[in-house]
N, C-alpha and C positions, 0 to 999 in steps of 0.2 A: 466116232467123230461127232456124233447128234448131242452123246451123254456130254461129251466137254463143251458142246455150244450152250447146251440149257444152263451147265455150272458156272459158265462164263454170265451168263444174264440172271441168273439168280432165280429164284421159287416164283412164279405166278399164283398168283391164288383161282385158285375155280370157279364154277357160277355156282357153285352151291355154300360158295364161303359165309356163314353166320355174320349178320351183320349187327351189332347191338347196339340199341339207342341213345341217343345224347342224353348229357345229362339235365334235367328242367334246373336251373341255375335263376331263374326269377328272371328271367329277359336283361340280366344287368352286364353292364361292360365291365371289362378288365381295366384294370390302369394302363397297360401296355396302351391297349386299343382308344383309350381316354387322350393319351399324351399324342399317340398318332393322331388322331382327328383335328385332335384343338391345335396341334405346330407350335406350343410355346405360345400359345394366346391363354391369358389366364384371364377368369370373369370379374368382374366388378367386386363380387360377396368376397373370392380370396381373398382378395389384395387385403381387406379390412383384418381378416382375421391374422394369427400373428404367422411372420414368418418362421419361426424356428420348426412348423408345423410341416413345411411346404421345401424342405431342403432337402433334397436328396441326397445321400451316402457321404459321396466327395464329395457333396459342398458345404456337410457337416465337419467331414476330415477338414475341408481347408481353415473354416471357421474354428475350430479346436487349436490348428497351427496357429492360427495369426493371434488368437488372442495369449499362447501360453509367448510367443515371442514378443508381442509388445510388454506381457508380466517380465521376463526376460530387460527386454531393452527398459522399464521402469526403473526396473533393480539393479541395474547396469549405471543407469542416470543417477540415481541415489548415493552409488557408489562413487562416482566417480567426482560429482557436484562437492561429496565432504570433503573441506580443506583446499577448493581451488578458487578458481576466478568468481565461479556461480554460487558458490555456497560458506558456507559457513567455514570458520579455521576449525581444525582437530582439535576437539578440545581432550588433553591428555592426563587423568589423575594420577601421580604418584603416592601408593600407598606403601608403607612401610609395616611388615606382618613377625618383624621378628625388634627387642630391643637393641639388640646390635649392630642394626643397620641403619646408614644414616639415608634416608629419600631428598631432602636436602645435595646431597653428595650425588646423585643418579640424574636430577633435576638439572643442575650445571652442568653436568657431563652429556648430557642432550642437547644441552643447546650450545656447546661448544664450536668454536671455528673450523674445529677438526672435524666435527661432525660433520659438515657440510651444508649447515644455518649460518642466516643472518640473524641474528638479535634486534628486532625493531624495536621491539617495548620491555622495560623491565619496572615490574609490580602494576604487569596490565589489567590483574582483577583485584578489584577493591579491598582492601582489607587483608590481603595475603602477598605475606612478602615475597615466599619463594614462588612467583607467576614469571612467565617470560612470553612474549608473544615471538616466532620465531620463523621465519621465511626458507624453504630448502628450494634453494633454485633448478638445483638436480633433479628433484622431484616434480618441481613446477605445483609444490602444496604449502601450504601454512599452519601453522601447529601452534598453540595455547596449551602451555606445558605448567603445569601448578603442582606442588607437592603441600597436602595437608598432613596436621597431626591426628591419627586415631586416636586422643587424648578424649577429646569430645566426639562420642555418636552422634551427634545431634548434626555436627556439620558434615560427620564423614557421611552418613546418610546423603545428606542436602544434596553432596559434589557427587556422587555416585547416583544420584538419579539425572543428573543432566551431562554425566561424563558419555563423551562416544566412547571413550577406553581409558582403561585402567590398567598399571602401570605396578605388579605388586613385585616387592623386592622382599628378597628372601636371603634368609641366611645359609651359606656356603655345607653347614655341617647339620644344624637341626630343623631346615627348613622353617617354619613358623615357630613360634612358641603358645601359650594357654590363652594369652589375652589376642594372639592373632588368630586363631581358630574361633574364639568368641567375636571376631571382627567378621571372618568370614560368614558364619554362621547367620547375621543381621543382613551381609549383603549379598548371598543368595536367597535368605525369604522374601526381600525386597525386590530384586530382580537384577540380576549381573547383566550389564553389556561387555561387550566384547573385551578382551584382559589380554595380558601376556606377564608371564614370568619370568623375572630378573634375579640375577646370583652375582654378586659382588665375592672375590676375595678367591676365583678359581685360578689366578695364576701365582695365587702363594700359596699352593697344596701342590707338593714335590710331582715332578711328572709320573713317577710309577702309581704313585695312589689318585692321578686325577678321575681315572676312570673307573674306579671303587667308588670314590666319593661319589661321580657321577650319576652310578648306578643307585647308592642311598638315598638322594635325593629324590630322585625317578619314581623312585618307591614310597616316600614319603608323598612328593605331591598326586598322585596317581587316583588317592584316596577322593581327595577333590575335585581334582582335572585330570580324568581320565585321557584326556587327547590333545594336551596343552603341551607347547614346546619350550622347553627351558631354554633361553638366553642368558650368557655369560655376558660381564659388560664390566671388562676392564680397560677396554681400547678405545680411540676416537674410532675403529671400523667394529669396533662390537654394536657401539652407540648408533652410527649410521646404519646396521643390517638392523638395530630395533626401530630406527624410525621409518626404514622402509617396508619392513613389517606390519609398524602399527595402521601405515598410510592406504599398503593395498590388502588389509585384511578382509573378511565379511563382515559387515557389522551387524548383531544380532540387536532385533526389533524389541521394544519394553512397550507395552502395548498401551502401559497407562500414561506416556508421555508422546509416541509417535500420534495421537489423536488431540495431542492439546499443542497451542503454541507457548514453549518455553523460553527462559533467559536470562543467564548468568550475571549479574551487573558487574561491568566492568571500571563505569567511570559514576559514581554516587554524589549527589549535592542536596542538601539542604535550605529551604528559604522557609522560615516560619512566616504563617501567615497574619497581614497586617490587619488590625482591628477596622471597624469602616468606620468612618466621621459620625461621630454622633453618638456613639455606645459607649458604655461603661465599663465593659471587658475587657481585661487584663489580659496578657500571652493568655492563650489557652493549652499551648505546646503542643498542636498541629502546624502542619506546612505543607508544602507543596515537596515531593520528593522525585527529581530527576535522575534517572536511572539508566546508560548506557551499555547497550551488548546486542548482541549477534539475534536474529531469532533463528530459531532452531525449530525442528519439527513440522508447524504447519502455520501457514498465516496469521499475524498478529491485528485484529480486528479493535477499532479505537473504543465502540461502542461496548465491547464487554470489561467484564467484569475480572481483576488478576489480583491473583492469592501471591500474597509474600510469605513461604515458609515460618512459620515460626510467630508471625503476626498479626494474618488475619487479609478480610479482603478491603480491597479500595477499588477506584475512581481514576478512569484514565480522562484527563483535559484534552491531550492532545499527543500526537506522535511526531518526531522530529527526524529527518536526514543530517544527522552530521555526517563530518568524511571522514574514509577508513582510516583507522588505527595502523592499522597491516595489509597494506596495499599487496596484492600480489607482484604487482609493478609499478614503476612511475604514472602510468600513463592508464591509470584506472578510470572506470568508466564509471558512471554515475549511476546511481539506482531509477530504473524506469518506474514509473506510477504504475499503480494496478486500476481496474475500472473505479469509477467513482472519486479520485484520490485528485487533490487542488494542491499544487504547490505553489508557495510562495514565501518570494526569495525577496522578500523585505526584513526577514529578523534576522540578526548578530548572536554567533554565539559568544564564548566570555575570551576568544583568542580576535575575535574581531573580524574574522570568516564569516562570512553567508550562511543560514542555515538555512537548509529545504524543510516545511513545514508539509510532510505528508497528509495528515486530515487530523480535522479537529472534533469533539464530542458532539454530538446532537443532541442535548438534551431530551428530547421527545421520543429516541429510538436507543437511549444507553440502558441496559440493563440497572434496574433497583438493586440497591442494598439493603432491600429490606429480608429478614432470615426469617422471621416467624409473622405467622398471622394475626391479623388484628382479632382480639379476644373481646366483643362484645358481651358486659356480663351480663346487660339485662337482653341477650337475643334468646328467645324462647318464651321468655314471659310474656305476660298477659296486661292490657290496660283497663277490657271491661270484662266481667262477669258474662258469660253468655247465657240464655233462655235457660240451660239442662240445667246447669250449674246454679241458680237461682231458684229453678223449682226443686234441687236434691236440698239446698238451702233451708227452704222453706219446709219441708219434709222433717228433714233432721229439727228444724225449733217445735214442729207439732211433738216430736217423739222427744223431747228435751226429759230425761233421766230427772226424777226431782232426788235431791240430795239435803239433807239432815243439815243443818246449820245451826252457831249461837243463835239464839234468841237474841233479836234485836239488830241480825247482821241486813243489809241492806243487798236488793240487787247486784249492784255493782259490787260490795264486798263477797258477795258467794261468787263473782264471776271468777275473782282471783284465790279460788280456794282449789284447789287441786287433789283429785281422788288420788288415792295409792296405786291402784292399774294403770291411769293418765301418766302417773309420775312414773311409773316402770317403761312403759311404752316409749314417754320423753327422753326416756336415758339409753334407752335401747338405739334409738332414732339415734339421737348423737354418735353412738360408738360407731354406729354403723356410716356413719360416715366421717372416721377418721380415714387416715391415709393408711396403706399395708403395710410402711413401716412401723406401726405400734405392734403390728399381729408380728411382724419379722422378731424386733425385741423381745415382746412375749415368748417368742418361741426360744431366742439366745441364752433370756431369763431362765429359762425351764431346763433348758441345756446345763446352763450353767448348773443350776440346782442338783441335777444329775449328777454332776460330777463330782460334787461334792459330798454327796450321800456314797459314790462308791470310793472316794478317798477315806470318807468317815467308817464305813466297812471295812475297806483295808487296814484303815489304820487299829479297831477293835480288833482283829482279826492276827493283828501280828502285835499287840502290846503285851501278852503273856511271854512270845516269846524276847521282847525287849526287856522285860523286868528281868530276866534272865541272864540277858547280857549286858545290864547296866552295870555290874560290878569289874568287869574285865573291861565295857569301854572307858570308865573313872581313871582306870589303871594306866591305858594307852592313852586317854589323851593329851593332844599336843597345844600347850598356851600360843597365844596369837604372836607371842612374842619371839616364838622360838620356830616360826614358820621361817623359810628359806627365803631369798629375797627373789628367785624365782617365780615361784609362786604370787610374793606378792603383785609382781608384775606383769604376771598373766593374770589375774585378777584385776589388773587398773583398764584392760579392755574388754572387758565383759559388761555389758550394759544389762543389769538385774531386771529389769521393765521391759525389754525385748526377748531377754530371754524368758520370762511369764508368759508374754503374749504368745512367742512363739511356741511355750509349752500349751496351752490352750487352742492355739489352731490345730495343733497336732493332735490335740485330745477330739475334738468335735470332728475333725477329718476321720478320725480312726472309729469312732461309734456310728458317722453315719457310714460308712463302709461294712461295717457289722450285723448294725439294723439301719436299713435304708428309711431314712423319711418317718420312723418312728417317736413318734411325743408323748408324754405321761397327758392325761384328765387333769387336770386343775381341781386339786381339792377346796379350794376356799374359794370359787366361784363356777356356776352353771356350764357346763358343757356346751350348751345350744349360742348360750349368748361368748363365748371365752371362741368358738368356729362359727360363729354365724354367719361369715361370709363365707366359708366352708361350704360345698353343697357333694353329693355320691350322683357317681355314674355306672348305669348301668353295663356299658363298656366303654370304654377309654376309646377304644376305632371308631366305632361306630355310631356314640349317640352325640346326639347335634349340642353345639356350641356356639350363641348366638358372636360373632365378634363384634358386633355395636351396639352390647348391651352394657351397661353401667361404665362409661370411659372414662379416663379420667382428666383433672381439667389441661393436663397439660397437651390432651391431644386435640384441643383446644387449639393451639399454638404451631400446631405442624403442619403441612402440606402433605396430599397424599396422590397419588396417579390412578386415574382408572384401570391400566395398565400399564406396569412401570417397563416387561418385556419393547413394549410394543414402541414406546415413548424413548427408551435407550435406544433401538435399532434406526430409528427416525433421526432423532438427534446428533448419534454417530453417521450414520450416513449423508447430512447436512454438512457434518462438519468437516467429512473425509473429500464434500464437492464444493468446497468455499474455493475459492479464488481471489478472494478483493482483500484489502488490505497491505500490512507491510508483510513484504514475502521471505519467506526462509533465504538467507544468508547476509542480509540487508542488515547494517548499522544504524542503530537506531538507538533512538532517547526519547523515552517515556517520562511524560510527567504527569504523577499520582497526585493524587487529591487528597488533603484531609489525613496524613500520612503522622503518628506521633515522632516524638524526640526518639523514643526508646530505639527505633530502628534503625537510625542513624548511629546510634551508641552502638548497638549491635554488630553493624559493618565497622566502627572507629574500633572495635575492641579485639577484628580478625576474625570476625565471625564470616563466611562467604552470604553473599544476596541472591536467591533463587526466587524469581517469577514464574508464574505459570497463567496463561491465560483458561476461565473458566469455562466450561460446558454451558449452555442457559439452564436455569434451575438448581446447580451445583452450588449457588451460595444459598441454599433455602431447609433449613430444619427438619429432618423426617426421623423415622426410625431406621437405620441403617441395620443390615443380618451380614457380619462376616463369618465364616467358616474359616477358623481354626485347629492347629493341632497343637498341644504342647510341648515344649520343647526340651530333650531331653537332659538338658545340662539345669535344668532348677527344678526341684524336688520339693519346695516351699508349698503348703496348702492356700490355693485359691481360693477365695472366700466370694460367692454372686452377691451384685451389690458392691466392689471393691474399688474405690481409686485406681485405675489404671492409666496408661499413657501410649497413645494409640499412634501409629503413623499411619498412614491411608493414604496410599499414593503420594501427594504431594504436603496434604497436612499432616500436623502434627497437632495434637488435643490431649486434651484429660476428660476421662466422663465415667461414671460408673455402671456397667452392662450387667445384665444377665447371662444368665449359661441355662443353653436348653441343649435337645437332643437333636440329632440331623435324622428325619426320618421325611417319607414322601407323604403322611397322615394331613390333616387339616388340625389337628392337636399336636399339641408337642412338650414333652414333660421336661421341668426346670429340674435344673442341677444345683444341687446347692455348691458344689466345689467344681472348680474344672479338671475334667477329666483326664488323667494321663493316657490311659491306654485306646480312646475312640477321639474321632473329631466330635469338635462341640461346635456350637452356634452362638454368635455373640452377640445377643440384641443391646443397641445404645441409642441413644438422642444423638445424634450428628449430622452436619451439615449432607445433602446429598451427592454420592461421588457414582460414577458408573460406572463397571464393571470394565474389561477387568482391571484390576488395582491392587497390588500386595498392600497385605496387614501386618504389623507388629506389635505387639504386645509389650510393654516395660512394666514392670513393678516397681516403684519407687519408694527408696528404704525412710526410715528418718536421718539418718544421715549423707541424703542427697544421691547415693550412689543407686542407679537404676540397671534393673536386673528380666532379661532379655525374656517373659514368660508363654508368649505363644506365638506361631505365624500360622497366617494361612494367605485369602483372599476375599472380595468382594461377593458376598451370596446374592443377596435382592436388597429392596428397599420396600416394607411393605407392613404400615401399622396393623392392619387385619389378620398377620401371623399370631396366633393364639399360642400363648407358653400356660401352660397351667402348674401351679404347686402342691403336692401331694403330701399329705400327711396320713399317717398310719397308728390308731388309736383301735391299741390291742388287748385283749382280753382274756381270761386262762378258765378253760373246764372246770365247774367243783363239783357237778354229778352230771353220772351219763348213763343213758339209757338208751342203748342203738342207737339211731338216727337223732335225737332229742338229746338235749344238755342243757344243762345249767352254767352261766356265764358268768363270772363276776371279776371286778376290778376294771373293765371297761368305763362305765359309768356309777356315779354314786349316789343316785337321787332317781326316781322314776320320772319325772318329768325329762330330762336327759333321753333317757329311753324311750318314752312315746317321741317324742320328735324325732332320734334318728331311725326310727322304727321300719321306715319305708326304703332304708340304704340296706344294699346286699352283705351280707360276710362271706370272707374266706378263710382259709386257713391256710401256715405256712405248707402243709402236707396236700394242699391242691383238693379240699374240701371247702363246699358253697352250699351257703343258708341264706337264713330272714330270723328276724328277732318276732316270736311269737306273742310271748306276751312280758311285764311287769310282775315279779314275784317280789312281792313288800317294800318296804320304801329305802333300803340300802342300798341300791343298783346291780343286784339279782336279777336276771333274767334267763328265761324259756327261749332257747332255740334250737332250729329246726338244720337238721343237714340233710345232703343228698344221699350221705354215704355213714357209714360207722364212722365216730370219730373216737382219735386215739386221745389215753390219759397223757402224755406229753405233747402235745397239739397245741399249737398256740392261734385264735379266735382274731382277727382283725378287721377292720372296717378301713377302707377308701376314702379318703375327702378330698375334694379339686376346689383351686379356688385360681384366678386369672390374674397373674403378675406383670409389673412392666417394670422398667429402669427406673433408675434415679436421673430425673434433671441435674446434671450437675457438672454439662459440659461447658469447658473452660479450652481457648483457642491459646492461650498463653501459655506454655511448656516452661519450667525453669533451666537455665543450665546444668546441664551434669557434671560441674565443675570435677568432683571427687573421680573420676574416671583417671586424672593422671597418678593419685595417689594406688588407687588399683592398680593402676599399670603397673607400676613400682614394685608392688610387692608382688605380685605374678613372677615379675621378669627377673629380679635382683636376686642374687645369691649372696652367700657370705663373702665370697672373695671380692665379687663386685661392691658391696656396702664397706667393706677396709679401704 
């Protein structure tokens, strides 16, 4: 009875129970015992320092919720704002991906009655017949439905950067054809928003093979849009399930336009501007250019600055409220002002309606148009002599060289008599400050030279066996007369001058692939002076490279960031917390400034009008680095240094780049061709655009037709990127002795070789010298290796010298009229041309 009372109360411990010591903890409190004492009184020093420090568990969990819910309810508003009362109409492009299909045909059948639209406007965007602005009451949304021709890139780009969706129609049996996959292929390097896939012509394919066909197609787009839903659309309810499709899809973000305020011109006017009293100028063929449409993306600010696709930037006067085009209902409300913004409802527009005058330019606070920096040429010189300069003066007349003259020559005539060293040194001086294009030619020159000496080889080399077969070709050949009339007409399109040319990039493509960056010596002029802006590095990583050493005048003329990182993240996030201005979905008219004729012609011709308002510093000249890859439908060798035709987000330019290597070094080595199989890096003169931004690359032929040659994106902006050019001036063993050889064909003269004397060699076998000495005066030389060197070994030397673009950007793109003749021939078969 006792044993179960003591198990019922448990073990006591005894008075001899070990008692062991606390632990010395520094006399400090626990947080528990912290938070007890204080009851939620916090001191003075907390409060300052930040909260996020000071939050316990859950009330970091609750903080996590509410902010991923209000990201939620953001993206939720985004959605639901496109196409209603709040926002903007859906603006919807129909593209057309096969010839047999007409977008045209897809276009009206959208906006059909059966569909369950109203038709409020028809040819509501400027310049494009097939537009319709269109009201689904069912929906309680509004939709801007345009079908363009893929004829011209230039504009299907333009509409595809400001489309919410795209609209591709496809052929029933082959899906796209060659010039639609060359269509796609532009508008994914550029960046796709949201799409859907249309099929015309599934209810004339017999019911037992619809879903064969079904299946073909599936597989065919799959390649592309792995996760995209094919839409049939031969009914008024096929048409209704794509526009409620397109109305509640997700709309996918393009990074380089959801940060800028964009704007489709809807309604375009021209007023050239009046000479003032008193001048003697004639039209100059500017004007003032008023510009109607929706703003899209982020608030349209009066005081910047907005790029018209295709030509250039201007000057906004003033922003305007007219009223909607495409009311969602009768009883539409008015656009509220944002802070700052004065209306007034004293001007008439041309219907003789009131116009709300949202705000007009500040002069004092509108962003310049100015692109490049003022080029003072005399900044740096000097007006007086200073004290040093004056005493080395005086130095130099004490040590005055006396020089041999006629008899009878006068002071002032021996001033202008010129030694032979003086006269070497004056010429040297000059070359050396020509520009890099003479050393580029020099080096094309040498190329050339080359090729010719091994055509002239080839051709000694196979004339024995010619003379051999000259009797048997006499025999078989055929007079011009008695040629096939085939022939003759596949010879009336062959262009003899492009086909040379294009034999000659292929040849300089394929030798520098063979030997990289290798040049012959110049036999009839000096080495030293033929690379003297040439210099060797001891390694290529690691030895320093000044970059604001010798620049040249055109960097002069650009703007550059202390940190361009730090200056984008700034100025995006300004721009992501603007608020003032005219706000996304609001109808508005803009009137440009100083606007030419040409762009008025452009819209009269069915060209579309894309505004985009600028970044600050985006209209200012730098050197722009995109990172591209090549693409693999054009096989043509690139040439650094080339006319190309660049898109960049929103512009569209010409300008000539280099090609360098994408590496993380402070050097970076020039390409002379762009690379197919690694990304390159494209340095050009370009206006400033911020990251990110898709690039495109165009080649443009001489016959107008422009051909698709790289994408990628925006790298940095950042003149201090060092590209260095390498050349490789190589040499062959003519006696060896272990470690020690004799070198020749390098150079031809000993002076030659004291000068590069102090540059390292290698060898293609991964052997490293020094040129020791000068053996006789033919360019003989003793050197020195690390290792045995082999009698097939071939001796070269390194030279770096520091490249930059060609000035020779151009904001004016031509059209690529020749695009629908392509098309034609891609798409047309024989049965089709009968």
């Amino acid at each position: 009875m006792a044993a179960n009372e003591e198990k019922q109360q448990g073990h006591r411990s005894g008075t001899y129970k070990q008692k062991n010591k606390g632990h010395k903890h520094g006399k400090h409190r626990t947080k528990g015992e912290i938070e007890r004492e204080n009851k939620g009184r916090v001191s003075v020093t907390a409060l300052t320092k930040k909260q996020r420090k000071e939050h316990k568990r859950m009330d970091r969990r609750h903080k996590a919720s509410q902010l991923r819910r209000n990201k939620k309810d953001l993206v939720l508003t985004e959605k639901r704002r496109l196409g209603s009362r709040d926002g903007p109409p859906h603006l919807v492009a129909v593209v057309s991906l096969h010839a047999g299909v007409d977008a045209g045909a897809v276009t009206k059948m959208l906006c059909e009655e059966g569909a369950g639209g109203i038709v409020h406007q028809q040819q509501c965007v400027s310049g494009i017949g097939d537009s319709f602005g269109v009201f689904l009451p069912r929906f309680k949304q509004r939709f801007t439905i345009l079908s363009h021709s893929t004829a011209d890139m230039h504009s299907l780009l333009d509409v595809a950067k400001i489309a919410d969706s795209l609209v591709f129609v496809l052929d029933s049996t082959e899906g796209w054809d060659s010039y639609g996959d060359y269509c796609l292929s532009c508008l994914f390097a550029q960046g796709l928003p949201s799409h859907a896939l249309v099929c015309q012509g599934v209810s004339d394919i017999p019911v037992k093979k619809r879903v064969e066909s079904k299946r073909a197609l599936s597989k065919i787009t799959e390649v592309r849009f792995p996760d995209a839903r094919l839409f049939p659309l031969d009914s008024e309810q096929d048409a209704t399930l794509l526009l409620r499709h397109l109305g509640t899809q997700r709309q996918r973000k393009l990074g380089f336009r959801s940060r800028r305020s964009h704007l489709l011109g809807q309604h375009v006017t021209f007023t050239p501007n009046i000479p003032a009293e008193g001048t003697t100028g004639g039209n100059t063929g500017l004007g003032a250019l008023c510009v109607s449409g929706y703003v899209r993306g982020r608030p349209l600010q009066v005081d910047r600055l907005v790029h018209i696709s295709g030509h250039g930037d201007f000057q906004l006067s003033q922003i305007d409220a007219p009223s909607d085009p495409l009311p969602l209902n009768s009883t539409s409300r008015p656009a509220k002002l944002s802070k700052g913004g004065d209306i007034d409802m004293q001007e008439e527009g041309e219907d003789g309606a009131p116009v709300r005058v949202l705000m007009k330019a500040d002069p004092s606070c509108r962003e310049s148009l100015q692109t490049e920096a003022e080029v003072d040429p005399m900044d740096g010189e000097q007006t007086w002599p200073t004290e040093t300069e004056l005493l080395e003066a005086e130095e130099a007349r004490k040590n005055k060289r006396v020089m041999k003259v006629p008899k009878g020559t006068s002071d002032y005539q021996a001033a202008w008599i010129v030694d032979e060293d003086e006269e070497e040194k004056d010429e040297t001086d000059e070359e050396s400050s020509e520009d890099d294009d003479v050393d580029d030619m020099m080096d094309e020159a040498m190329d050339g030279e080359d090729d010719e000496i091994n055509s002239q080889d080839a051709a000694s080399c196979g004339s024995e066996g010619e003379e051999e077969e000259e009797e048997e070709e006499e025999e078989e050949e055929v007079c011009p007369s008695e040629r096939t009339g085939a022939d003759q007409r596949y010879d009336e399109h062959i262009d003899e001058a492009a086909e040379e040319e294009g034999l000659k990039r292929y040849r300089e493509a394929r030798a520098n692939e063979m030997f990289p960056d290798e040049v012959d010596t110049p036999l009839d002029s000096a080495a030293r002076i033929r690379f003297q802006r040439y210099r060797g590095l001891k390694s290529f990583r690691s030895s320093p490279w000044d970059p604001m050493e010798n620049l040249p005048l055109n960097y002069s003329r650009i703007f550059q960031f202390q940190n361009f990182d730090r200056t984008r993240h700034r100025i995006l996030a300004e721009a992501a917390a603007e608020d003032e201005g005219a706000m996304v979905g609001w109808y508005v008219t803009l009137h440009i400034m100083d606007v030419p004729f040409s762009v008025m012609e452009s819209v009269q011709s069915g060209k579309p009008l894309v505004l985009v308002s600028l970044l600050p510093h985006e209209q200012k000249m730098s050197v722009m680095h995109v990172l591209v890859r090549r693409h693999p439908s054009n096989t043509e060798p690139i040439k650094s240094k080339e006319e190309l035709v660049f898109h960049c987000g929103f512009r569209r330019f010409r300008a000539s780049p280099i090609f360098s290597q994408h590496t993380s070094a402070d050097k970076h080595k020039m390409e002379r061709f762009l690379r197919p199989d690694a990304p390159t890096v494209v340095s050009v003169y370009a206006p400033i655009t911020f990251s990110p931004a898709g690039v495109l690359l165009f080649k443009q032929k001489d016959d107008g037709i422009q051909d698709l040659v790289a994408t990628g994106s925006v790298l940095s902006c950042d003149p201090r990127r060092v590209v260095l050019k390498r050349i490789v001036v190589s040499g062959h063993p003519f006696k060896i002795n272990r470690r020690s050889a004799v070198v020749r064909y390098m150079f031809f003269n000993r002076d030659d070789i004291m000068w590069f004397k102090p540059v390292e060699l290698r060898t293609k076998w991964g052997r490293r010298g020094h040129i020791k000495e000068a053996l006789g005066t033919h360019g003989h030389m003793k050197c020195v290796f690390d290792n045995q060197l082999r009698s097939q070994d071939t001796v070269m030397m390194n030279l770096f010298k520091r490249v930059y673009p060609r000035w020779t950007y151009d904001p004016y793109v031509p059209l690529s009229l020749p695009w629908v003749k392509r098309e034609v021939t891609v798409v047309l078969d024989d049965s089709d041309m009968e």
